[in-house]
Steps between C-alpha positions, in 0.01 A plus 500: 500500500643831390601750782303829476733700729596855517867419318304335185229747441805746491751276261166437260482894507870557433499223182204648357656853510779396320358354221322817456785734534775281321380246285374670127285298279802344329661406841712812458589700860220795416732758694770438299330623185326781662855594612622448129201712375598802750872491316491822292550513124656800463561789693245668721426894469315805513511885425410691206285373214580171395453322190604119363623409157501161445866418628538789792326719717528906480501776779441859348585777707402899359497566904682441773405225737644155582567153400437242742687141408285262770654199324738359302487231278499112584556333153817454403453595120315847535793746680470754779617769238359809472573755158462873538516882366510794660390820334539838643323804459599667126652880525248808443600701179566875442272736379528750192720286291641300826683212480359153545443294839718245551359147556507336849761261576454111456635200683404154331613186693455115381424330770535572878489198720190587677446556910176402668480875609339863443675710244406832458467655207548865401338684152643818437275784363565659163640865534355762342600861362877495603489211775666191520295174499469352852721145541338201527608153709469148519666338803486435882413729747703623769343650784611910636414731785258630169360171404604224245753617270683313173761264655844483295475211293213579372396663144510870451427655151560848521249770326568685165671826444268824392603747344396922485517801263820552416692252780675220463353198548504310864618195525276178625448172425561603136553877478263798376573662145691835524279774419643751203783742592532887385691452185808376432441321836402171557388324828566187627253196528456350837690149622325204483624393853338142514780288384757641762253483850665321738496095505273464785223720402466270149433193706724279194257614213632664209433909456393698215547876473614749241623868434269757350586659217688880491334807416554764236408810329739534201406895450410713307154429401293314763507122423568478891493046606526367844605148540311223547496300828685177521309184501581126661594393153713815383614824524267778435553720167657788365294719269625402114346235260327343842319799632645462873288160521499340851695201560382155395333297810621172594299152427431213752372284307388227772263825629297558187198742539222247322544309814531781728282760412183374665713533864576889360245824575602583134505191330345677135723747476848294661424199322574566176817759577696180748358255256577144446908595575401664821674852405539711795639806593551747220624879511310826435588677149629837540330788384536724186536884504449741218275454196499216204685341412561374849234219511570316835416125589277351260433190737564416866836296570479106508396429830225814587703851544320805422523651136733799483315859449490638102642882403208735433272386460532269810189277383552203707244425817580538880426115501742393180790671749434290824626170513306175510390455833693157687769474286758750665533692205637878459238775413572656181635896473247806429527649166536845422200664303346820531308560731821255704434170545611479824345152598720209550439149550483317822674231529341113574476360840737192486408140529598152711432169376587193655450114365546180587445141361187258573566206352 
């Protein structure tokens, strides 16, 4: 006769609990392949606006904020790797046949062993009449008596150079376009200062920055140029045969905009200037003084600067001048018309995009 004591009520309790808990239908330990299930694929994030093409996952930044890695990837065949650029801010132009803004800096790595951690993330503004774009950041944070801070090691892509009437240009990320001198002078374009920023601001990615073009007013008569503002993919122009155009942008090809532009405010009018080669970062054309024939920019620079202002009659609009917003291009100089055309383009608020594979 079977006992029906307190000990087997308990051991009939315990056997029927495991077979629930860690026995599967196939005789496989259930906990084991809930444990397997929790493994992640690929790394773990959030921040920004995010979007997936069919190999890797995309975090757009056109603000600052963070991104917060909460995992890192358990399969052996899909790396913990994360690709970025950094955009800054593009330079402001000058008015009344100004020179061009100069395009923000960019820092492009290939693939930074990721950290299960919060990075901040910095977008500088563009700048606008005569101001430097703001610098923008991708990196850890360091905390400071005034709050978290960039920490060395980190990313830093500094803004673009602007330029004024009848200055040189600043330097910046890539520098501003000279505007025109008082004949026989010329003035100088501004530095593009990216390449040479110290090691441990580019956090091992490679920089892109340019000088702006010079200045002139060759006298007499009044075919007065200003230079055009140096992009991410060139110097900015001289006046001559190329009208003081702004300096090429640069591509990225693995960040093309048909993916990207539903994660960007501006997606109609940035998609088709980045395009499928991901062109970023052009400079602002300088502006034209004096009358025909002195025709200024007749298109923006590959990669969004601002079109450089026309001799009188000026004829080009307010908007044509101003750089495509989130792709830290340089505004484009004012022309010179009668009554002066004294607006110049603002420059585009830079840009931070950040990928990573899933599977």
């Amino acid at each position: 006769m079977p006992l029906r004591g307190s000990p087997n009520r308990s051991l009939g309790k315990l056997i029927r609990l495991f077979n629930s808990r860690n026995i599967g239908p196939d005789g496989v330990n259930g906990d084991t392949d809930q444990r397997i299930s929790e493994i992640p694929r690929y790394i773990q994030a959030t921040g920004g606006s995010t979007v997936d093409s069919p190999t890797h996952r995309y975090h757009v930044f056109t603000a600052s904020g963070s991104l917060v890695v909460s995992a890192l990837s358990g399969q052996p065949t899909v790396p913990s790797s994360m690709e970025y650029v950094v955009v800054a801010g593009g330079g402001g132009a000058g008015g009344n046949a100004g020179g061009g803004g100069g395009a923000g800096g960019v820092l492009h790595h290939p693939g930074l062993t990721a950290v299960a951690q919060t990075y901040t993330v910095v977008v500088g503004e563009g700048g606008t009449s005569g101001n430097d774009g703001g610098d923008s950041y991708f990196g850890p944070t360091a905390n400071s008596p005034t709050g978290p801070q960039p920490a060395a090691g980190g990313s830093l892509s500094k803004g673009g150079g602007s330029s004024g009437f009848r200055t040189a240009g600043e330097s910046g990320g890539s520098g501003g376009g000279a505007g025109w001198g008082g004949p026989p002078q010329s003035r100088p374009g501004g530095a593009g200062i990216q390449p040479t920023q110290p090691s441990d601001s580019k956090g091992g990615a490679t920089p892109y920055g340019n000088d702006g073009g010079y200045g002139t007013d060759p006298g007499p008569g009044d075919n007065q140029s200003s230079g055009g503002g140096g992009g991410a993919g060139g110097v900015g122009q001289n006046y001559g045969s190329n009208k003081a155009a702004g300096g090429n942008g640069q591509p990225f090809s693995n960040f093309p905009a048909p993916v990207l532009a539903p994660a960007v405010p501006t997606g109609p009018a940035w998609s088709p200037i980045v395009g499928p080669t991901g062109l970023l970062a052009g400079g602002g054309g300088g502006g034209m003084g004096g009358s025909s024939p002195n025709p200024g920019n007749s298109s923006r620079s590959p990669g969004g600067g601002g079109q450089g202002g026309k001799g009188n009659p000026d004829g080009l609009s307010d908007a044509a001048k101003d750089a495509i917003q989130f792709t830290g291009s340089g505004g484009g100089g004012g022309g010179s018309a009668t009554p002066s055309s004294d607006y110049s383009g603002v420059g585009a608020d830079g840009i931070v995009m950040i990928r990573y594979p899933i599977t």
